[in-house]
C-alpha positions in Angstrom: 11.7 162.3 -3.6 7.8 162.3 -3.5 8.5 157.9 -2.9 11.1 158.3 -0.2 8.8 161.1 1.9 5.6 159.2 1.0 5.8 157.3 4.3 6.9 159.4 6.7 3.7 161.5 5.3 1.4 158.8 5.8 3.1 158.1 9.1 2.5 161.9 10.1 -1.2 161.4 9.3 -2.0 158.8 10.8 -0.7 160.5 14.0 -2.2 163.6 13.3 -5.1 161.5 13.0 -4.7 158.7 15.0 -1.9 159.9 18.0 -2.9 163.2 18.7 -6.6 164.2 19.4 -7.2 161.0 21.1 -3.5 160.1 22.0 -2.7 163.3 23.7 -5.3 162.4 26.1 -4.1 158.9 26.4 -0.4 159.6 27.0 -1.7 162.1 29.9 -3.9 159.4 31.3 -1.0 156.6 31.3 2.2 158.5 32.0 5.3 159.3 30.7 7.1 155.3 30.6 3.5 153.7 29.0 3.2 156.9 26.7 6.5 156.0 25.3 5.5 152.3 24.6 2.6 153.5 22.7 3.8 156.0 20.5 6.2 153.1 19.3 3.5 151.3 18.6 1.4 154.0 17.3 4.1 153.9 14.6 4.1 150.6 14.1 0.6 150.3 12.9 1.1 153.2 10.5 4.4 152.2 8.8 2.8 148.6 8.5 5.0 146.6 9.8 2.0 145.4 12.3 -1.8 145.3 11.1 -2.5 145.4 14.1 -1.7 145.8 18.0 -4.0 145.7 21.1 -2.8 146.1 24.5 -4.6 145.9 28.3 -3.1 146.8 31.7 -4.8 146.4 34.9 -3.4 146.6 38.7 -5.4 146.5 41.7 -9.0 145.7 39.8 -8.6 148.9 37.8 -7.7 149.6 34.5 -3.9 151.0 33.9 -4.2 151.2 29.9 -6.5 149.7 27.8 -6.2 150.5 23.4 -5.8 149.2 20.1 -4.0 150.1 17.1 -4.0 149.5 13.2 -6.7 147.1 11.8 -8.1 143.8 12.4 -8.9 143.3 8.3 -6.4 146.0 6.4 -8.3 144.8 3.4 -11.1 146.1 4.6 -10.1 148.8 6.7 -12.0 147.4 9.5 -10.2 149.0 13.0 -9.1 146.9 15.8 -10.4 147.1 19.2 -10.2 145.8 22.5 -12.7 143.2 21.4 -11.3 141.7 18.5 -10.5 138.3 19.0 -7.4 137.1 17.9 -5.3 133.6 18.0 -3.5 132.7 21.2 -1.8 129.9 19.9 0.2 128.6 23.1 -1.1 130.5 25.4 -3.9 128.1 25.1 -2.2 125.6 27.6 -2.6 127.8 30.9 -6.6 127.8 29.7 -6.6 124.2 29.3 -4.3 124.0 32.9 -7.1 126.3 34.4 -9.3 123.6 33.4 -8.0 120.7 35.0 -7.8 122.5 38.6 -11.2 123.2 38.1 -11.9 119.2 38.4 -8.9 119.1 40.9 -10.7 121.5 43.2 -13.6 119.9 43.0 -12.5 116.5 44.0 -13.0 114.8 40.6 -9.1 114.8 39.3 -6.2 114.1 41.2 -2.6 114.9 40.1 -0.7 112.0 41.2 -3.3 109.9 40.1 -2.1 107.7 36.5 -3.2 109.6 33.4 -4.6 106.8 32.0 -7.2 106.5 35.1 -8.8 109.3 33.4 -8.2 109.7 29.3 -10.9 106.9 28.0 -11.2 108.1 24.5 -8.1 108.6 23.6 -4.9 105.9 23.8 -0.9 106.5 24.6 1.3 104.2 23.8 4.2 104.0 26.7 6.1 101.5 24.3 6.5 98.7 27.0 6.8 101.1 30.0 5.0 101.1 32.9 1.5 103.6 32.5 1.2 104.0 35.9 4.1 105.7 36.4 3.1 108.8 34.4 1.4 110.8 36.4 -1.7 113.7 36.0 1.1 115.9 36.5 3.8 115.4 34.5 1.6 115.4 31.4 0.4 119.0 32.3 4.2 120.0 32.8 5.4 118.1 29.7 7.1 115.4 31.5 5.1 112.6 30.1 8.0 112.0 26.7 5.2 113.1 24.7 6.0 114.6 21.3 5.5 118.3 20.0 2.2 117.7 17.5 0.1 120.2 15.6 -2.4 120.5 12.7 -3.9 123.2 11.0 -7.5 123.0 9.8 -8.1 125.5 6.8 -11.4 127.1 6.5 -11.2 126.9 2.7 -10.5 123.3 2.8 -13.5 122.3 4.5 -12.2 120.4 7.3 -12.5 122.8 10.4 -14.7 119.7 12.1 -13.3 116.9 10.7 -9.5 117.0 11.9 -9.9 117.6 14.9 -8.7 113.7 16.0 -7.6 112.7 12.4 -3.9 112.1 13.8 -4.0 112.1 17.6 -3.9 108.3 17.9 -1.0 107.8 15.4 0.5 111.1 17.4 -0.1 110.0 20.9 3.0 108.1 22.1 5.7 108.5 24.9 9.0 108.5 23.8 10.9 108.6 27.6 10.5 107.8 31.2 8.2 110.1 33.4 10.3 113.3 34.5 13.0 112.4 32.4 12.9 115.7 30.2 10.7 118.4 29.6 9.4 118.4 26.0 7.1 120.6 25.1 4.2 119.4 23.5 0.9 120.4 22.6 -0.3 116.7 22.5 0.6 117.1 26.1 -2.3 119.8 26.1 -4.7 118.4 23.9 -4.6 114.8 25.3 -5.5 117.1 29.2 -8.3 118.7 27.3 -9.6 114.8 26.3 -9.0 114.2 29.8 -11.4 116.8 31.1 -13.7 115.9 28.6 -13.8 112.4 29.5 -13.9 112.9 33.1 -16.7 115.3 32.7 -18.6 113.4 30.3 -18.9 116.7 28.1 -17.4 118.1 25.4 -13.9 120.2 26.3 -15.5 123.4 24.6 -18.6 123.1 26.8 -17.2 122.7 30.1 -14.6 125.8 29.2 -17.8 128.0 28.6 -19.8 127.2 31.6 -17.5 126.5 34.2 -14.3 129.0 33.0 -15.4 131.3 30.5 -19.2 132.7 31.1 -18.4 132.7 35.1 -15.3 134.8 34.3 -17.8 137.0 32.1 -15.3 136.2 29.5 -18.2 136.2 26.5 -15.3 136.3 23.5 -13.2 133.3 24.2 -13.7 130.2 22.7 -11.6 127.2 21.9 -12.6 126.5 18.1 -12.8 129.3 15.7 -16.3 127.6 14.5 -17.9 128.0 17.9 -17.4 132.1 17.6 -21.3 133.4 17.6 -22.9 135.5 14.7 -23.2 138.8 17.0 -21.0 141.0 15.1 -17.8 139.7 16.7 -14.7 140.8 14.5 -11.9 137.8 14.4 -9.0 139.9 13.8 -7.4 138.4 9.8 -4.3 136.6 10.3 -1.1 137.9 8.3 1.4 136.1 7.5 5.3 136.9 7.8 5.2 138.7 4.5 2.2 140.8 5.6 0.0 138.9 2.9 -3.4 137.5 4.7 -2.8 133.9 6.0 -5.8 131.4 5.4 -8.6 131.5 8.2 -7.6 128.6 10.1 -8.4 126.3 13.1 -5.4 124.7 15.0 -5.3 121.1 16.7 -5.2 120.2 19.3 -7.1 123.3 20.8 -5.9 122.9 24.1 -2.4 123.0 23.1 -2.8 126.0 20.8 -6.1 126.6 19.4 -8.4 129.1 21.4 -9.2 132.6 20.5 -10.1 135.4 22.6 -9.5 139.3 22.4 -7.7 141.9 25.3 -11.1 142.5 27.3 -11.6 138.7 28.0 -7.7 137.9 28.7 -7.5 140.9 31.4 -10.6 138.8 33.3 -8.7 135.8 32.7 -5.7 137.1 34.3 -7.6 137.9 37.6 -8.9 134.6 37.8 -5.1 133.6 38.8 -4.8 136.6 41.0 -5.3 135.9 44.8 -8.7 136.8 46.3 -10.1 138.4 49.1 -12.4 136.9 51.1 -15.2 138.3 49.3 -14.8 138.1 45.7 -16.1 135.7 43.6 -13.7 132.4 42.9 -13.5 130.1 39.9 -10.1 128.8 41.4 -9.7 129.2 45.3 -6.7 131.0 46.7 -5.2 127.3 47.1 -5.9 125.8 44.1 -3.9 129.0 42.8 -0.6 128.0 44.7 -1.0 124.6 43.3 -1.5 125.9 39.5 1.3 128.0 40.0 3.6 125.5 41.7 6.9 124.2 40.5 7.1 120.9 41.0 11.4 120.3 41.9 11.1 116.7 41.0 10.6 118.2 37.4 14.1 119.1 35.3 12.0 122.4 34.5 12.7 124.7 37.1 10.7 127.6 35.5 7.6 126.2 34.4 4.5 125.1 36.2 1.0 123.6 34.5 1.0 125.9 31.4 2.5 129.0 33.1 5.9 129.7 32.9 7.0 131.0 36.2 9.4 133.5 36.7 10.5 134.1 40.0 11.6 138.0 41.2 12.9 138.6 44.4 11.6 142.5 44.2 8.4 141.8 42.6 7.3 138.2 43.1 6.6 136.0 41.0 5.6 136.5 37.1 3.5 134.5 35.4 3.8 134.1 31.5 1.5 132.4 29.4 2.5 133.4 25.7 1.6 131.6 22.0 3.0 132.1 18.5 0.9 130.6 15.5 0.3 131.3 11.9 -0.6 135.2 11.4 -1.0 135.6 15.6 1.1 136.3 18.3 0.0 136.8 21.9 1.5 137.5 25.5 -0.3 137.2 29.3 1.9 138.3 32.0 0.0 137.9 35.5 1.9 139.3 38.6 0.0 137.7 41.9 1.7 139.8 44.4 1.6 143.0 42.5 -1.9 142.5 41.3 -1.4 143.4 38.1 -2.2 141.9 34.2 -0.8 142.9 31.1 -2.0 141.7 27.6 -0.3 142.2 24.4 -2.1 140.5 21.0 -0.9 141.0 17.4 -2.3 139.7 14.2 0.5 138.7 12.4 3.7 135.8 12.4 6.1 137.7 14.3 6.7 135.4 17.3 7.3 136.2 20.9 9.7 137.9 21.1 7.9 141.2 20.0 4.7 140.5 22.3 6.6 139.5 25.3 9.0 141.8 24.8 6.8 144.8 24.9 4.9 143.0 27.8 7.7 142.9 29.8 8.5 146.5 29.4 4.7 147.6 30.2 5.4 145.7 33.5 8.8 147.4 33.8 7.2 150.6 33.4 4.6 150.5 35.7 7.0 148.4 38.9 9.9 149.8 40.1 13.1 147.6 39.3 11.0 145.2 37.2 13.6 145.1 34.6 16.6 145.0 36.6 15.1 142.0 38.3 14.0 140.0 35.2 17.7 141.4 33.3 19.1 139.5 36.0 16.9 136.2 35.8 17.3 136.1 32.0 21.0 136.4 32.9 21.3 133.3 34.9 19.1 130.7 33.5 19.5 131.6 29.8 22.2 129.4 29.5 20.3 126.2 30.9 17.9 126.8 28.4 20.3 127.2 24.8 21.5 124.2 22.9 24.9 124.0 22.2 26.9 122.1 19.9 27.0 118.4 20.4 30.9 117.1 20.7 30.2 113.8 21.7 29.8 111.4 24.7 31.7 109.0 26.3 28.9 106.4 27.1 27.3 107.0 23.3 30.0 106.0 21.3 29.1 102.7 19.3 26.1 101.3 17.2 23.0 101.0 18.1 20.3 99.0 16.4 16.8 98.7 16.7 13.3 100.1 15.1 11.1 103.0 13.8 7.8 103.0 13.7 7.1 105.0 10.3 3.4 104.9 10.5 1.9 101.6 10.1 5.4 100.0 9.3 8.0 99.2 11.3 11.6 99.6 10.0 14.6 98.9 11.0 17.3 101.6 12.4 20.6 101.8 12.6 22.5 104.7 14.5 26.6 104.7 14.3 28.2 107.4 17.3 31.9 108.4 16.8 32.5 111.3 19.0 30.6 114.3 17.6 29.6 112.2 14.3 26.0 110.7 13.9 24.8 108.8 11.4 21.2 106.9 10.7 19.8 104.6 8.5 16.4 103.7 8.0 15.3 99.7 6.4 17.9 99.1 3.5 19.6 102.6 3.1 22.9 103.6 3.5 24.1 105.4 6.3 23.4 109.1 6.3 25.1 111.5 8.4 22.9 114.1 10.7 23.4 117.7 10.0 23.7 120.7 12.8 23.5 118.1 16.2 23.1 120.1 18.9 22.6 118.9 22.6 20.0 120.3 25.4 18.1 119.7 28.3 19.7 116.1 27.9 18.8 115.4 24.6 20.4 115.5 21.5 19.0 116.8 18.2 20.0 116.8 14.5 19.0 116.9 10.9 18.4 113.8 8.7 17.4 114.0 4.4 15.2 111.2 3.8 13.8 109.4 0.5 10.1 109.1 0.7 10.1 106.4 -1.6 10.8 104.1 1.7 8.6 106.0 4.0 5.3 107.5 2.1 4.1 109.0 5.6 6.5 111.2 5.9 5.9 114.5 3.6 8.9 116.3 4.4 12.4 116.2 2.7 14.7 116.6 6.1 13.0 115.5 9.3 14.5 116.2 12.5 15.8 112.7 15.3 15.8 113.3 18.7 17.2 110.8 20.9 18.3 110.2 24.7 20.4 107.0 25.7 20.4 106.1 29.3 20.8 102.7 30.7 22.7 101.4 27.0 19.2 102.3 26.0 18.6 104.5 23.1 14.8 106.3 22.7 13.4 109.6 20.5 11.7 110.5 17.8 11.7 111.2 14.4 9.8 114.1 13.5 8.2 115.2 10.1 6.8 118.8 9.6 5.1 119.7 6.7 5.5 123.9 6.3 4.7 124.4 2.3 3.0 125.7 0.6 1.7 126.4 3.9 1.9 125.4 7.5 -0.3 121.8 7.6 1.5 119.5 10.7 3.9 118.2 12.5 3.9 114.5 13.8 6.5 112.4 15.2 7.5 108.4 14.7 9.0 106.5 18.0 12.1 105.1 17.5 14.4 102.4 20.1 17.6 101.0 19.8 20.2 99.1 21.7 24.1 99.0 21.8 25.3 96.3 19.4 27.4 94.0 21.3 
């Protein structure tokens, strides 16, 4: 009996404690909808299931809610607060976005410029296409074809400055025509954080502290866990899905994925994309903002503009997410121009989206009327565009195509046989090998291949993913690698082609 009723104890303590001195007066202060919000988090830092949970709300310039919960090292019972930095993982990109329309305001970047008139120190290979044709633009609204990528750097392997460019080369290709699909990518990220870095002519993290950060008064944000000052900062401890600390890590590339920052900083980021009045100071200018926030309907993603997704609410305006899941981090930034208001949710442990934004959303539902009948209602119509469904064939890919792989620094050959719903691949000499759980979406289609590594020492992983879109009796994709065990160290991706054998 004393095991079963040990929690709820704990749990009645730690509100005793915790919830009701100092969370009587904040439930007063916030209101009944935001009160209830809180207490379920209260409770989620004292059962454990969360180490812990820090949340900011502002509207109109002035603080709504503002509190953490749990701790930022359980270990060592060190509390969270709104200054403990955490990993943003994703939401990186609308930082690194931020960044570019800096240089666009100022006349030093344009968007419908070719990306390669700016990225000097860093090469993409179009694979016989045209360069010009990819635009500033589609690489900051993952149109360019480029691959998803990512590394982590461990602390206690030494290499937090070292791998930072290890595989961008090999990773830096285009796998489709500009526009064709929206891939998400964080090489699409990292390769516009080279970009402002070249264009600049100083390093990425530099120009994000003088001309983003420190003018924002944002003094906790940085974009490389190494650059984080010895002034008593606390980095919140990442956890991992078992609630077992993760390694200290730093992810590549940082502007896909890689910054860090903490609920004080992200609530003066969020006003930066707010609209201004005439007499407030402006790191982005009132037009620059519509730009940022622009969808671009040339684009096949209707919801998603320069690292922002972009939620459109005919009670409310527009919402803008920004959102990032990473090993032992999870973060959310909702920004509402026409309502004025930010909300920040940040947690220190793998437990993906769907819990930050999720409790995001439903601070933003409780403080606007009809909020969450209006989003219900968006979710309702464009979910479906957005889910992969089971690939049953297509009339125009029936047949076999042949053609390459580049597998590192080797090129194989590749055979792909298409009977209706049935693919199968083979890579140099082996026999054909028939793709597992094919699904199709956004017009590519995507499914499951076992390889030997005996024929391809690059790749590390056992079943890789293919990716493919034929257009034209033209077959392009990607085969993609990720190495997860015995702990999350990359993904990279190897171009493949092919043509219908005649």
């Amino acid at each position: 009996m004393r095991k079963i009723f040990r929690p709820f104890a704990a749990l009645l303590f730690f509100a005793f404690f915790f919830g009701d001195a100092t969370g009587q007066a904040a439930r007063e202060k916030i209101g009944p909808d935001l009160a209830a919000i809180r207490t379920e988090l209260v409770g989620k830092a004292a059962e454990g299931s969360l180490p812990s949970v820090s949340v900011g709300v502002i509207r109109n310039g002035s603080e709504l809610w503002k509190e953490s919960f749990g701790y930022a090292d359980v270990e060592r019972k060190i509390n969270a607060t709104p200054d403990t930095i955490y990993a943003l993982g994703s939401l990186s990109k609308s930082m690194t976005g931020t960044a570019v329309f800096k240089l666009v305001q100022n006349g030093k970047l344009d968007l419908d410029q070719p990306i390669n008139k700016y990225l000097r120190t860093a090469t993409i290979n179009f694979h016989g296409r045209d360069p010009d044709r990819y635009k500033v633009f589609h690489l900051l609204n993952m149109a360019a074809g480029l691959p998803h990528y990512w590394r982590y750097c461990y602390r206690d392997a030494g290499d937090l400055g070292r791998c930072e460019s290890e595989l961008l080369d090999r990773a830096s290709f285009s796998a489709f025509g500009q526009g064709e699909v929206h891939l998400y990518s964080n090489l699409s990220f990292g390769l516009a954080a080279r970009m402002v870095a070249d264009v600049t002519r100083k390093p990425f993290a530099d120009f994000m502290q003088t001309e983003i950060f420190r003018p924002a008064g944002m003094n906790g944000t940085f974009t490389h866990i190494r650059e984080i000052p010895e002034n008593g900062s606390i980095v919140a401890r990442p956890y991992k899905t078992d609630g077992k600390p993760a390694s200290p890590f730093q992810f590549e590339p940082a502007g896909g994925g890689g910054f860090f920052s903490n609920v004080n900083d992200l609530l003066k980021y969020g006003k930066i994309h707010l609209p201004k009045r005439d007499t407030e100071r402006q790191i982005l200018s009132n037009a620059t903002l519509a730009e940022n926030h622009r969808v671009r309907s040339e684009l096949p993603h209707q919801y998603y503009a320069n690292g922002w997704g972009v939620l459109p609410l005919p009670g409310n305006g527009k919402t803008l997410l920004s959102n990032g899941a990473i090993e032992g981090a999870a973060a959310t930034l909702l920004v509402l121009p026409d309502a004025e208001i930010v909300i920040v949710v940040l947690v220190n442990k793998t437990v993906g989206n769907d819990f930050t934004d999720d409790i995001a959303f439903r601070i933003a539902g409780a403080v606007l009327p009809g909020y969450k009948r209006d989003l219900d209602a968006l979710f309702s119509k464009i979910g479906p565009t957005f889910s992969e469904e089971q690939f049953t064939g297509e009339n125009n890919a029936d047949g076999t195509w042949v053609g390459k792989a580049d597998i590192g620094n080797r090129k194989m050959s590749l055979r792909i046989n298409i009977r209706g719903p049935e693919i199968s691949l083979a890579l140099g000499n082996r026999a054909m090998q028939k793709l597992s759980d094919v699904k199709r979406s956004g017009g590519l289609i995507r499914g499951d291949l076992e390889l030997d590594r005996s024929l391809q020492p690059e790749v590390q992983s056992k079943t890789v993913t293919v990716t493919f879109r034929i257009s034209n009796d033209k077959l392009t994709g990607f085969v993609q690698d990720e190495v997860l065990s015995p702990r999350p160290t990359r993904m990279l991706s190897y171009f493949i082609s092919a043509s219908r054998s005649k």
